[in-house]
TIDREN-607972 format. One record per residue (C-alpha): x, y, z; residue in one letter. Coordinates in steps of 0.001 Angstrom, whole numbers, plus 500000, padded with zeros to 6 digits. Each point is the difference from the previous one (the first is absolute). Example, Ala and Ser with C-alpha at 12.3 -4.5 7.8 and 13.67 -1.06 7.14 Angstrom:
2
512300495500507800a/501370503440499340s/
//
This chain:
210
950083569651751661x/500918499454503357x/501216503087500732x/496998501885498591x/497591500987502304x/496577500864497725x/497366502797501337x/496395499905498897x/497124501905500946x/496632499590498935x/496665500768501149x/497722497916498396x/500064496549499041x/503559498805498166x/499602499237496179x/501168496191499410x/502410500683497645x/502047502421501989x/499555497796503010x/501448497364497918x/502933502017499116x/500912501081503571x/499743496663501293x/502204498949497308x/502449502275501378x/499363498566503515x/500541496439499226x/503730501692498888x/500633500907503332x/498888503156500001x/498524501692503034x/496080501913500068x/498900502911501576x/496282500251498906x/497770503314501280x/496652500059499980x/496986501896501280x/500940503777498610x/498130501474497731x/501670502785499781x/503419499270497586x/502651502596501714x/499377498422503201x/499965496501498675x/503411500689498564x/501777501555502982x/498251497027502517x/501178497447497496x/503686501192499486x/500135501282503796x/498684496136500686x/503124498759497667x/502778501314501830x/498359498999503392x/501066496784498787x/502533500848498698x/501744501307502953x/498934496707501771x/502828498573501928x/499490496659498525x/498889501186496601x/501862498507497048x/501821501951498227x/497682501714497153x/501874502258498188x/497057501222497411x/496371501254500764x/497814499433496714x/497033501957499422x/497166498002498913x/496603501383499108x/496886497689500382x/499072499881496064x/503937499074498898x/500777497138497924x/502746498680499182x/502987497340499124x/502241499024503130x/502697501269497144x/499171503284500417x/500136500337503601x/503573498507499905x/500820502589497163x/498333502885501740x/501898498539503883x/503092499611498021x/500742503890498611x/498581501342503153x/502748497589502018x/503113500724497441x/499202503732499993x/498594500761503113x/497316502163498894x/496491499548499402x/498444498042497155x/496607499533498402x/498679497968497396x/498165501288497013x/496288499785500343x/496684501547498280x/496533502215501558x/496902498126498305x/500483503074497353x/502850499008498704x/502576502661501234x/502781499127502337x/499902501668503379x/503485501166499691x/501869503447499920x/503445501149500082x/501804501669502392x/503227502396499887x/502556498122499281x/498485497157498092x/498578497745502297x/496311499582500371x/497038500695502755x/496606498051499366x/497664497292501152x/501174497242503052x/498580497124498226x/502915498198500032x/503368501626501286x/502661498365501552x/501585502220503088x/503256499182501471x/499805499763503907x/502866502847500601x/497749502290497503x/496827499722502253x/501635500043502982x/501541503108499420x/496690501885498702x/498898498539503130x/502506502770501974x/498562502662498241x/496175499102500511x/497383501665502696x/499089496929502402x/496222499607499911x/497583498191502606x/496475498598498502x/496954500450502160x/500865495873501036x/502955501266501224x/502051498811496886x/503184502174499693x/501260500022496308x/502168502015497852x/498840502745497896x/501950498680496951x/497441501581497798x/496665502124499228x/497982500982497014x/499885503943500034x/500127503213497828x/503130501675499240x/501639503116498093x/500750499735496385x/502551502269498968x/497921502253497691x/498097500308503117x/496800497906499353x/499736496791502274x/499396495874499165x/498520497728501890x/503445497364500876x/498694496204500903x/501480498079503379x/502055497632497210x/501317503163498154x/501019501719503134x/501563496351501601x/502073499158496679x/501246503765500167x/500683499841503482x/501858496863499439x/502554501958497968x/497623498906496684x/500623496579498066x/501357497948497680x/497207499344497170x/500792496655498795x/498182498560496835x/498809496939501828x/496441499397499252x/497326499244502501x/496510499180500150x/497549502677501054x/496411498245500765x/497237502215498870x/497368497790499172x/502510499201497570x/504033499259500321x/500989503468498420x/503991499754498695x/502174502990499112x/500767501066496475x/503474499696498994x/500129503070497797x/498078502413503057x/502688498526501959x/502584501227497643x/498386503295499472x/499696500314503775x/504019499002501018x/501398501248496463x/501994496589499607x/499263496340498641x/498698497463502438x/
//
């Protein structure tokens, strides 16, 4: 885990049982960027990722090679962070675990091509991936005088039977991100309750066995 560098934003008091989790990760090695104090979740995003590769590009920096996306109400096994770091390091690409909405359903859709858009919960980015979205985002300056990337937004857009949807900041970030690799690693969603994934809406979802 020491390469991993793990991003967290949150605006309210941290859950236990995912601060358990990330600090699990920490005493790994890996490295924390926690964001706090926006209540607004695009902006928390972009300050939070913008954050990571300020440190990133740290002179004396060590040399973290993954960002991974954690929520503040993910739980989960130090296992599945080294599966999720693991494909997203062999492959390059993006890579998010498999985690359900207190409903049940899986905030997950596929993309052209087969790979996925869908919730941030808990991706693993490699660095190269962000930096390079990082070339093609607007610079932005909070009021504090905070510049940040524009990585993402949540905003309206043309359907092609000409109607419009509503697209979430996470939807628009994995798509930007060139979409991921849905993995059928379960995590802990904490809804009042730890709410899993099931298998079989996983299957239906990805059309192949986990």
């Amino acid at each position: 885990m020491n390469r991993v560098l793990v991003v967290r934003s949150s605006n309210r008091p941290i859950p236990l049982e995912c601060a358990a989790s990330v600090h699990a990760l920490e005493a790994a090695g890996a490295g924390v960027v926690d964001q706090t104090g926006s209540a607004e979740v695009s902006l928390a995003r972009n300050l939070a990722l913008s954050r990571a590769l300020d440190v990133l590009r740290k002179p004396e920096a060590r040399p973290f090679d993954v960002v991974l996306m954690v929520d503040d109400d993910m739980v989960f096994a130090m296992r599945a962070a080294e599966l999720v770091v693991a494909h997203a390091r062999a492959t390059g690409l993006p890579a998010s675990a498999c985690y359900a909405l207190a409903n049940g359903s899986i905030p997950f859709e596929r993309l052209p091509g087969g790979r996925f858009m869908g919730g941030l919960g808990f991706v693993a980015v490699p660095v190269a991936v962000l930096a390079s979205l990082a070339t093609r985002s607007s610079v932005v300056t909070t009021d504090s005088g905070e510049a940040f990337w524009e990585f993402t937004s949540s905003a309206s857009e043309a359907r092609e039977d000409g109607t419009r949807r509503w697209l979430p900041e996470d939807y628009r970030l994995t798509r930007e991100l060139g979409g991921v690799d849905f993995l059928p690693i379960a995590i802990g969603h904490l809804k009042a309750k730890v709410v899993m994934p099931d298998r079989a809406t996983f299957e239906a979802l990805t059309g192949a066995p986990s």
